[in-house]
C-alpha positions in Angstrom: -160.3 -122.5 -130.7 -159.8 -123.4 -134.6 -156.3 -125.4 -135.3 -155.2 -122.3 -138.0 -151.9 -121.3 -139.2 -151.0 -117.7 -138.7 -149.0 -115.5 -141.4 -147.4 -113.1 -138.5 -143.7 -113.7 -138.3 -143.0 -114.7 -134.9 -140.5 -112.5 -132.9 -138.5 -113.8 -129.7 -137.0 -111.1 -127.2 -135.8 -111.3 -124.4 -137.8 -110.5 -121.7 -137.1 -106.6 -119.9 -135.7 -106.5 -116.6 -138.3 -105.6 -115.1 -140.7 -108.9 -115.6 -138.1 -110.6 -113.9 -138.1 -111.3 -110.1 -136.7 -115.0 -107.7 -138.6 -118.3 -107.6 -140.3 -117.4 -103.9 -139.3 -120.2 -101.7 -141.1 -123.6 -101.6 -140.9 -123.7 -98.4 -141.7 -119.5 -96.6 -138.4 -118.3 -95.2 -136.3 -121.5 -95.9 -134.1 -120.9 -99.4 -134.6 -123.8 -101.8 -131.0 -124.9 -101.9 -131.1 -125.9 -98.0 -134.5 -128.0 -98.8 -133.0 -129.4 -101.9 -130.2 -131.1 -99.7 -133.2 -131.8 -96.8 -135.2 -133.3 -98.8 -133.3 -136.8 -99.9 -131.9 -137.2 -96.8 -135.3 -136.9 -94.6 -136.6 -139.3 -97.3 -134.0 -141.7 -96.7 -134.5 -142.1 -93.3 -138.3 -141.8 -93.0 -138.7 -144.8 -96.2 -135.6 -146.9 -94.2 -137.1 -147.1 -90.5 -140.9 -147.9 -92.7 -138.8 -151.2 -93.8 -136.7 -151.4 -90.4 -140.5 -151.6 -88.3 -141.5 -154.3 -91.0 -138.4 -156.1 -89.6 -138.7 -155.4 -86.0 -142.2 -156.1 -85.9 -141.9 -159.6 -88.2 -144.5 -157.6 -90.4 -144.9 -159.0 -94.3 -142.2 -161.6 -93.2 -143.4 -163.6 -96.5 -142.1 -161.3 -98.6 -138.4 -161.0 -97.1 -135.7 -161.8 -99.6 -134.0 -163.5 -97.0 -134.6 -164.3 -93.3 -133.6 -162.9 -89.8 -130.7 -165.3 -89.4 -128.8 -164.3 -92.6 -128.7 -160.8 -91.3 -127.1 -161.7 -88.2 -125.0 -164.3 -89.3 -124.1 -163.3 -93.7 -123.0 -159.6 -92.6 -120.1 -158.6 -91.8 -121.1 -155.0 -90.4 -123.4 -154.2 -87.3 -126.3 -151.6 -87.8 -124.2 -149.2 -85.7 -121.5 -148.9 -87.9 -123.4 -148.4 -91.1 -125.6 -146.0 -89.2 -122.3 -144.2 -88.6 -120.8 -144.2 -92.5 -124.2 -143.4 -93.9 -124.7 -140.2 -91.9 -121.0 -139.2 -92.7 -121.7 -139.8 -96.7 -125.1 -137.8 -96.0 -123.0 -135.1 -94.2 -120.3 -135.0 -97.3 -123.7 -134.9 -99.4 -125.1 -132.2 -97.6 -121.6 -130.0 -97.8 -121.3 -130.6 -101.7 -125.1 -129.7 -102.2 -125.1 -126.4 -100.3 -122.0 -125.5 -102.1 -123.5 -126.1 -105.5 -126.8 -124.1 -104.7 -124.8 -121.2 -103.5 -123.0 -121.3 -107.0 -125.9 -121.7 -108.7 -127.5 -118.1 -110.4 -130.8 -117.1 -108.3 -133.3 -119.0 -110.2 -136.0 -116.2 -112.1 -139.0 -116.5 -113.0 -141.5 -113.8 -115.0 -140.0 -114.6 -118.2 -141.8 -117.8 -119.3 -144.0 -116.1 -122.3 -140.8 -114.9 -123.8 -139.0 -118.4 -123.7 -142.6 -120.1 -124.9 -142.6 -117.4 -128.0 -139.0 -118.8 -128.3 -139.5 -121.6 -128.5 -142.4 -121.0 -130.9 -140.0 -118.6 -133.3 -137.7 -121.7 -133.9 -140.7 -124.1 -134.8 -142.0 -122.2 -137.3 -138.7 -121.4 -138.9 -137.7 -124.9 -139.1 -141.4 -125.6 -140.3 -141.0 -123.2 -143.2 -137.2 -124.4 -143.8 -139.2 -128.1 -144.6 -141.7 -126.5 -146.3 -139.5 -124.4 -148.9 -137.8 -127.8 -148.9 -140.3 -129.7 -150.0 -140.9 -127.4 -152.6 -137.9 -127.4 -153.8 -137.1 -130.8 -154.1 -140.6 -132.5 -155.1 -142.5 -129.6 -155.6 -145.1 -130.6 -153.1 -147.2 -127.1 -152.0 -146.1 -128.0 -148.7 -148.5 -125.2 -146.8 -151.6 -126.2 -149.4 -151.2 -129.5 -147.8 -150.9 -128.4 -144.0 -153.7 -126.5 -144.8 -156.1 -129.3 -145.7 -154.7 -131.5 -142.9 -155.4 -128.9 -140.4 -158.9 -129.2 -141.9 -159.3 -132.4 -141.5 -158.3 -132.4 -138.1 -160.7 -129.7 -137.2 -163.5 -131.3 -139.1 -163.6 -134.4 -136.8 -163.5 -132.0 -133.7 -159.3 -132.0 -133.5 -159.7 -128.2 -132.4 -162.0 -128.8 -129.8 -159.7 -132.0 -128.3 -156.8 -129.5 -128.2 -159.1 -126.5 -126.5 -159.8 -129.2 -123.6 -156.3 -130.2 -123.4 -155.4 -126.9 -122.6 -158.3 -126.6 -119.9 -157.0 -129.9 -118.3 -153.2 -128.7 -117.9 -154.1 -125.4 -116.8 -153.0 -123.6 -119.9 -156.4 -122.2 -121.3 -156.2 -119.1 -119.1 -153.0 -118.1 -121.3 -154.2 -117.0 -124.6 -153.4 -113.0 -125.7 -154.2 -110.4 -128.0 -151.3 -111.6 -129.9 -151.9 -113.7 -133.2 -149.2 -116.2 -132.3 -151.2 -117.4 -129.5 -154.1 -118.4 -131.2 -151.9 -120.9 -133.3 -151.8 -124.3 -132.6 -148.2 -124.6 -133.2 -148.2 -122.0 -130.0 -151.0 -124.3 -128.3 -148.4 -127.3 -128.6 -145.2 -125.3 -127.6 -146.8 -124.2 -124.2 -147.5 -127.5 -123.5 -144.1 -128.5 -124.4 -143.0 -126.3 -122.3 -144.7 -126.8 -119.1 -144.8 -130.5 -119.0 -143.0 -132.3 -121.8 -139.6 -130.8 -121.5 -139.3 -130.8 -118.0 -140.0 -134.8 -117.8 -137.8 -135.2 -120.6 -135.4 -132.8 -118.3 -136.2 -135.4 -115.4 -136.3 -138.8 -118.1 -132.5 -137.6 -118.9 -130.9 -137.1 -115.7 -132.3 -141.0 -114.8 -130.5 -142.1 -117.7 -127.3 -140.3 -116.9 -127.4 -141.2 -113.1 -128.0 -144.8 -114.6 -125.0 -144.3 -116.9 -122.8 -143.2 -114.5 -123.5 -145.8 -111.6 -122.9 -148.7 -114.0 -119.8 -147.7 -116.0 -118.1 -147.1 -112.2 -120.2 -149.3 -110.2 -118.5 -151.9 -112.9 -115.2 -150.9 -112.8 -115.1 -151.2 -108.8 -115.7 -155.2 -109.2 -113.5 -155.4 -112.0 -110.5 -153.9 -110.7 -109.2 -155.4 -107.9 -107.9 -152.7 -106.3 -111.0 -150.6 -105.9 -113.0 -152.9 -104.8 -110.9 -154.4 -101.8 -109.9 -150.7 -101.1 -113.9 -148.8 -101.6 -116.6 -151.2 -103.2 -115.9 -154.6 -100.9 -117.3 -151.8 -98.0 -120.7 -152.4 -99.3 -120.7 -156.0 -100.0 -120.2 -156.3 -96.5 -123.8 -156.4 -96.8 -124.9 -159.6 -97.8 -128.2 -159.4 -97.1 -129.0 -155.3 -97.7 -131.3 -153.9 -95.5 -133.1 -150.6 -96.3 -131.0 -148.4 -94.4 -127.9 -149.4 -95.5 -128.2 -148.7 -99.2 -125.9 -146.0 -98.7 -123.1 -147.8 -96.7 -120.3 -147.1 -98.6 -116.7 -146.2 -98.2 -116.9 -142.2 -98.2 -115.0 -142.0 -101.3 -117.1 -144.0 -103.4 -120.4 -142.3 -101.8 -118.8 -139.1 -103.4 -117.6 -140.4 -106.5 -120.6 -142.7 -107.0 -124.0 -141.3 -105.9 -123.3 -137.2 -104.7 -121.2 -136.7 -107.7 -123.5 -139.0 -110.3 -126.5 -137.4 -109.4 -125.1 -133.7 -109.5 -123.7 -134.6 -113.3 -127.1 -135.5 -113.8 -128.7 -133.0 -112.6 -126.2 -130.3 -114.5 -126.1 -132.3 -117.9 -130.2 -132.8 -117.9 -130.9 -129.1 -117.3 -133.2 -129.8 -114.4 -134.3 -126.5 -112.7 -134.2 -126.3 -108.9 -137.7 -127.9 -108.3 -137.0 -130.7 -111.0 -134.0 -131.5 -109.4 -135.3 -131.7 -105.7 -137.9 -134.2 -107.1 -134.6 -136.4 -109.1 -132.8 -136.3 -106.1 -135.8 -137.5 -103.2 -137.0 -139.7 -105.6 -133.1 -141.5 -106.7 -132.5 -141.6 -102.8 -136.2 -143.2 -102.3 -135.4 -145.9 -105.2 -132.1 -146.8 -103.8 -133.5 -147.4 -100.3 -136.7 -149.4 -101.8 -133.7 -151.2 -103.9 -132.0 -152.3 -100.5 -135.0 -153.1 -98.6 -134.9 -156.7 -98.3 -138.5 -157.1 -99.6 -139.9 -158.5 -103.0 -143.5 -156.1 -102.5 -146.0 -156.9 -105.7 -147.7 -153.8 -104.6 -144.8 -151.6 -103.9 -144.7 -149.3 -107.1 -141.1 -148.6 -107.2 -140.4 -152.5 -107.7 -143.7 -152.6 -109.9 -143.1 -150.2 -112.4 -138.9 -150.7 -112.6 -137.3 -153.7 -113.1 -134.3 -153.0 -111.2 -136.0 -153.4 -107.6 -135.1 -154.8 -104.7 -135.2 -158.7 -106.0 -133.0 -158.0 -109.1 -130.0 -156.2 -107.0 -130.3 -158.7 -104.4 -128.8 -161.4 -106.8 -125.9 -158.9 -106.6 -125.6 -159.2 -103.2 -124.8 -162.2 -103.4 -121.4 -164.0 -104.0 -122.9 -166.0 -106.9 -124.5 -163.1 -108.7 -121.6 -160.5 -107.8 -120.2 -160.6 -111.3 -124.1 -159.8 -112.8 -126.4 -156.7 -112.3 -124.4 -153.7 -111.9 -127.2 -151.6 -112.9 -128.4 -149.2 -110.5 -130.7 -147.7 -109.8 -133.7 -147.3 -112.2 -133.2 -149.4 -115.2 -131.2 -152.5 -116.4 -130.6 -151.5 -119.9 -127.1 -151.0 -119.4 -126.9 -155.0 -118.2 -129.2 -156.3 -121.2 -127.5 -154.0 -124.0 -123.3 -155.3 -122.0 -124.4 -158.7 -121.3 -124.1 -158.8 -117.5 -127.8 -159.2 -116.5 -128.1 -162.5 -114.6 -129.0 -165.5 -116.6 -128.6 -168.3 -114.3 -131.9 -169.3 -114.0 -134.1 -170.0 -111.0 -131.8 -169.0 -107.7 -134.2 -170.9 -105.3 -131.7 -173.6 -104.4 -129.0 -170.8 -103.5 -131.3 -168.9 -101.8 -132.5 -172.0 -99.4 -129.0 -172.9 -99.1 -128.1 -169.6 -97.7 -131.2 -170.3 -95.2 -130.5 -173.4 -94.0 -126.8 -172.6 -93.6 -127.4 -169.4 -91.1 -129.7 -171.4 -89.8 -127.5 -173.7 -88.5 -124.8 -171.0 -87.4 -127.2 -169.2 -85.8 -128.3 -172.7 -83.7 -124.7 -173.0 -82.4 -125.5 -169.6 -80.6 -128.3 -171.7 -78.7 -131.4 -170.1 -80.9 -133.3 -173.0 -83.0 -134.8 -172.0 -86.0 -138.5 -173.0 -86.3 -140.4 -173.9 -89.3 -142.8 -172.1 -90.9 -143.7 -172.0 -94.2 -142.0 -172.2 -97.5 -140.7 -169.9 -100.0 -140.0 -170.0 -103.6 -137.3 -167.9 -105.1 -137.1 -167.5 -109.0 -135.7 -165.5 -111.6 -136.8 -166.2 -115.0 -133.4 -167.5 -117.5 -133.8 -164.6 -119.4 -136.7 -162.6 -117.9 -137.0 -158.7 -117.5 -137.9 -158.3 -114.5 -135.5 -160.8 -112.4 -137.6 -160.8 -109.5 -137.3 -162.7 -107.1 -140.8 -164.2 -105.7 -141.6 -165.4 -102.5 -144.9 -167.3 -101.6 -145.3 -168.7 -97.7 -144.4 -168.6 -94.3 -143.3 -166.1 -92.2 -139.7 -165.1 -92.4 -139.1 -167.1 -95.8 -139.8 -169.8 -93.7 -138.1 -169.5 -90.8 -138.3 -167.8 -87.4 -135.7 -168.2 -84.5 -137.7 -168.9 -80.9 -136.8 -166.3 -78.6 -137.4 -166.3 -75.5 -140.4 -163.5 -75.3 -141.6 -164.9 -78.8 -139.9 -162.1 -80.9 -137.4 -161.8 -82.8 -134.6 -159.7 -81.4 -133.0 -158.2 -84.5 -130.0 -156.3 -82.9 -129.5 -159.1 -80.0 -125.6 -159.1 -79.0 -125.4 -158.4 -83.3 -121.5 -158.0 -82.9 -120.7 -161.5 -81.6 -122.7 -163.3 -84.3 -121.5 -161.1 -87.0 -117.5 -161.4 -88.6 -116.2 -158.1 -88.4 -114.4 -157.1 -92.1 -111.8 -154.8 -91.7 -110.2 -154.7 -95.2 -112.5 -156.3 -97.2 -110.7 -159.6 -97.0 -113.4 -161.3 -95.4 -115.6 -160.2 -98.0 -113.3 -161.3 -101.0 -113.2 -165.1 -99.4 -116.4 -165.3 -98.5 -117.6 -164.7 -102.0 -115.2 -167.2 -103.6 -116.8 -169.5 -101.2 -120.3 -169.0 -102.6 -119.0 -169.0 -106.1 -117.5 -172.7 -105.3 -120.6 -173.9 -103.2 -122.6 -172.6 -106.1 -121.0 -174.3 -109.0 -120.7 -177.0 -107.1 -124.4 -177.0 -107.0 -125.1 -176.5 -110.4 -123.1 -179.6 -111.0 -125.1 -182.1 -108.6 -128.4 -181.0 -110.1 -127.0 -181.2 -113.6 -126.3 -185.2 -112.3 -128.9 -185.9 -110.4 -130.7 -184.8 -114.1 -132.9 -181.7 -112.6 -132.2 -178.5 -114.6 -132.4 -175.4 -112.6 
């Protein structure tokens, strides 16, 4: 396959009726708009109770965020109850979704040559519109010089790079009698077509879901309203556990994540199998981003730097004001100047041990040591991670009396119910005092944290 330009003038038309027929199901006898609302939620819960046996079973307890204690005794909501509000967001989830897919058009499928010669028809105008333009303005012989480019290229073996490209992507099966197809231009707009503009499609939508959830996940901390009346809800979670990344009040759910993702998925273009893989995919992130673990290995804290360690300093009542972002990357929070710059947290985040510690030794259950654990975020690092070397549970592991740790044992007496998010509100201008008042020792006793 030689990289040559043809002289035929491309034509785009719309495909005839009869080419056209519906996307067969992905799954046989189950329509694609009941899978695409199936799919997020099945992943939700199969990736949270992965990260609830980790708890249950003590497993990769020395990479916990935080330890058993704090759950019991920093929350201010039982399992139960965010069991409950998740699965009523979910349901709300699920009504918007089906209502969506059944005002969505049938998706159709047969007429992908004519979009691809489309698509094609445009680039070679607009590549003649330079050309003549070239001419025109510096008198540059704009197709004598593609010419001998193309040359080039195809001397050093260009054409036979392109021909295996093809081959790998599954495309080589696709050239016709038509000249157009043996272009290069035609080579590249297939490929376009087939990969690059539908992970651009998929590349948007994250940005816009990311958009979205900052601009209003901001505005619910900064106006005091919303957040005592929606957002305090999910700061009831001090210490975020996977299953709980979508306890929220049910209006926020809506506003925030259902809505978000659908404006996402609308604006972006995302056909229906695109958006089943934005949607499984934004619920797996959030989930991984509430787990509770800092995982070297895990590739959705590996590859993003808004994981689990970066949100968990939001969590907290000395970080509330810092990391909105959510839930793929922190641009938003570098470009706005909210990303957390307070240096190494490892202090708070042993002070927050040793004090549920204690609490949770007035219920009669001593904590035992373990290990150690070293929490730090970089002053102004990317990544904001928090890591954790040591023992198991960060260090500390209450003696129960069969050896294991109970994690729901009598959960509603340790834990102070919140009602209307005033427990919530005082509790963080507790840690915002405690904190400062610690940055203010070690600034005396000369140690710069």
């Amino acid at each position: 396959m030689n990289l040559t330009n043809t002289t035929t003038s491309p034509s785009a038309l719309p495909p005839p009726a009869s080419f056209l027929k519906p996307l067969p199901p992905l799954i046989s006898g189950v329509p694609d708009s009941i899978v695409l609302v199936i799919l997020p939620i099945a992943a939700y819960w199969v990736l949270s109770l992965f990260f609830h046996f980790l708890d249950v079973r003590d497993l990769l307890a020395s990479y916990r965020l935080h330890t058993p204690e704090e759950v019991l005794k920093r929350n201010h909501v039982t399992r139960r109850e965010v069991v409950r509000d998740v699965i009523v967001q979910q349901v709300i989830q699920t009504i918007v979704g089906l209502a969506i897919g059944v005002s969505e058009p049938e998706e159709m499928i047969g007429g992908e040559s004519w979009e691809i010669m489309d698509l094609y028809s445009k680039l070679v105008s607009a590549e003649r519109w330079v050309l003549r333009g070239l001419a025109t303005t510096v008198g540059i012989d704009g197709l004598a010089l593609e010419d001998k480019v193309i040359a080039g290229i195809n001397s050093i073996g260009g054409d036979k790079v392109l021909a295996g490209l093809m081959g790998v992507l599954g495309l080589d099966g696709r050239i016709g009698s038509s000249p157009e197809m043996g272009d290069w231009r035609y080579k590249l707009v297939e490929i376009a077509y087939w990969y690059l503009l539908p992970a651009a499609r998929f590349w948007i939508a994250i940005f816009i879901m990311d958009t979205w959830q900052y601009f209003l996940h901001r505005l619910m901390h900064e106006v005091k309203w919303l957040y005592k009346t929606f957002h305090s809800r999910h700061h009831r979670l001090y210490v975020p556990y996977a299953f709980g990344a979508l306890y929220n009040h049910p209006f926020e759910g809506l506003l925030m994540d259902t809505i978000g993702a659908g404006i996402a998925y609308k604006i972006s273009g995302l056909k229906i199998r695109g958006a089943m893989t934005f949607f499984t995919f934004s619920t797996m992130k959030t989930v991984d981003d509430h787990c509770g673990y800092a995982l070297p290995f895990d590739p959705l804290q590996y590859f993003f730097w808004n994981n689990a360690g970066y949100h968990d300093v939001h969590h907290q009542g000395w970080g509330i004001k810092t990391n909105f972002s959510q839930p793929f990357f922190i641009c938003w929070d570098r470009w706005l100047g909210t990303q957390w710059t307070g240096g190494d947290v490892s202090a708070r985040y042993a002070a927050s041990r040793e004090k549920a510690a204690e609490q949770l030794a007035k219920d009669g259950i001593a904590p035992k040591q373990e290990g150690n654990i070293s929490a730090s975020i970089p002053e102004k690092g990317v990544n904001s991670t928090v890591y954790i070397n040591g023992g198991g549970a960060n260090g500390l592991k209450p003696r129960m009396p069969n050896g294991k740790l109970k994690m729901q044992a009598d959960e509603t007496r340790r834990q102070v119910p919140d009602t209307d998010g005033s427990s919530v509100l005082r509790e963080e201008r507790n840690e915002e005092t405690a904190a400062e008042n610690l940055r203010l020792r070690t600034r005396v006793n000369g140690i710069v944290r």
